[in-house]
C-alpha positions in Angstrom: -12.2 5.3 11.4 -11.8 2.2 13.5 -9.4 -0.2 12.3 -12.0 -3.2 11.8 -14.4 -1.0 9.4 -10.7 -0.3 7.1 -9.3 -2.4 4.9 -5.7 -2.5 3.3 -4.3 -4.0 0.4 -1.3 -5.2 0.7 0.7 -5.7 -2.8 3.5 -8.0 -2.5 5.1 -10.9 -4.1 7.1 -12.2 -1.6 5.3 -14.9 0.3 7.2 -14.1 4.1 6.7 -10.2 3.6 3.3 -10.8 2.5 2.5 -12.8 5.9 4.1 -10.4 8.1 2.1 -7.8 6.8 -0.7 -10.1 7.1 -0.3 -10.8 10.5 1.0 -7.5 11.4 -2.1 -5.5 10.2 -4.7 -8.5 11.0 -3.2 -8.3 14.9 -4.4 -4.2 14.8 -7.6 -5.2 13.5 -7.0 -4.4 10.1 -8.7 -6.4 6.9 -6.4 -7.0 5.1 -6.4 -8.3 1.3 -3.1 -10.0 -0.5 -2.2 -9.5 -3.9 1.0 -11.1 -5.5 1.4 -9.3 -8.6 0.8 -5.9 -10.2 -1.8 -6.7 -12.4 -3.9 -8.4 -10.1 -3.7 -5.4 -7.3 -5.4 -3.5 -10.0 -8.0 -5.6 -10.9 -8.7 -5.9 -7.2 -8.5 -2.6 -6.1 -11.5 -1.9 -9.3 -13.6 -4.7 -7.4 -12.8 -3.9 -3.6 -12.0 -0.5 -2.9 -9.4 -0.9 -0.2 -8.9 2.3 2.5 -5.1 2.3 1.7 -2.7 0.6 -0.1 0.7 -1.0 1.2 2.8 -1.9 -2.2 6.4 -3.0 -3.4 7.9 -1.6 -6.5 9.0 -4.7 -7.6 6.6 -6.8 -8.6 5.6 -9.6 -11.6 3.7 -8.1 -14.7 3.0 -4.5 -13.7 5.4 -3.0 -11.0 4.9 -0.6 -8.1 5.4 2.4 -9.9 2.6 1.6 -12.5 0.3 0.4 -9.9 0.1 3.7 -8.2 -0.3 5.8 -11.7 -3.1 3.5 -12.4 -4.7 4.3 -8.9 -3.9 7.8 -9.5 -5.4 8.3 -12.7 -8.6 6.4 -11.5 -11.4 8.3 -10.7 -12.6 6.2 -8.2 -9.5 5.0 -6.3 -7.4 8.3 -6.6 -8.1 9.2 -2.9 -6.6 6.0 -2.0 -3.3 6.6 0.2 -0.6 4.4 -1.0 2.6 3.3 1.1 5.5 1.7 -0.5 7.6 -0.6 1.3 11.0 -1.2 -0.5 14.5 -3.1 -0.3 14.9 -0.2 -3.7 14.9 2.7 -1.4 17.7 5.0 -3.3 17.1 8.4 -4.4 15.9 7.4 -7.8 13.3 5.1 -6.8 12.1 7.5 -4.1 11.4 9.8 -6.5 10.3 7.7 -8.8 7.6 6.5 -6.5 6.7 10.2 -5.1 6.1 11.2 -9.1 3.7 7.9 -9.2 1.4 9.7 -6.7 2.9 7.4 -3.6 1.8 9.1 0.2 5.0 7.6 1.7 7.8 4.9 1.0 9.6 3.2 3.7 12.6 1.1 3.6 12.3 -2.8 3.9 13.0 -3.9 6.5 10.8 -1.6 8.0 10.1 -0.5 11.2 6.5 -2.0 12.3 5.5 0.8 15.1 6.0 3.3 12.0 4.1 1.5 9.9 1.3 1.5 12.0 2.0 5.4 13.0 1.7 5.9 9.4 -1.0 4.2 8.5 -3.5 5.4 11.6 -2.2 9.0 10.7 -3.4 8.7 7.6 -7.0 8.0 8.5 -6.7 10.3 10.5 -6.4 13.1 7.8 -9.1 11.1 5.4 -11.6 11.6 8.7 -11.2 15.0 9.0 -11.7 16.0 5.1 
């Protein structure tokens, strides 16, 4: 999958992350659509299916955790890979987030070259189902 036919959603509330994820994925040729809070990730993700997901756990109105059940228990957007990026990177949270139906979580701040390791690796695997 070449990077400008993808599209990411990125799912985060605070405005600097937000941009450097923006900028980050834009520079690799990414789409990439912004969502500030929970609920509005999941209205977007029912109107735009994104090809993966980048999301916080700690959000406004519907956190991390229930944004992934709710792609996971979609039909439609279950396939979806989802990444959390966290400052809440503990071994209950991890957890927490694998039981949601998260791919991966990384740590914030995060390492940008893994990020983007992650991410083509994981079109990777959706190419070759």
């Amino acid at each position: 999958m070449k990077n400008n036919d993808t599209s990411i959603l990125v799912v985060e509330d605070d405005p600097n992350s937000s941009k450097l994820l923006f900028d980050l994925l834009t520079a690799h040729g990414y789409t990439v659509i912004c969502e500030i809070t929970g609920l509005a990730a999941e209205q977007r993700i029912n109107q735009e299916k994104a090809d993966i997901v980048l999301l916080d756990l700690r959000l406004p109105e519907q956190n991390g955790f229930m944004v992934a059940q709710y792609i996971r228990q979609n039909p439609d957007t279950k396939h979806i890979p989802i990444i959390v990026l966290s400052a809440f990177y503990d071994r209950q949270n991890k957890l927490r987030a694998y039981q949601s139906g998260v791919n991966f979580m990384l740590s914030k701040p995060f390492d940008s070259s893994e990020l983007l390791m992650i991410i083509n690796n994981l079109f990777l695997i959706q190419e070759n189902k």
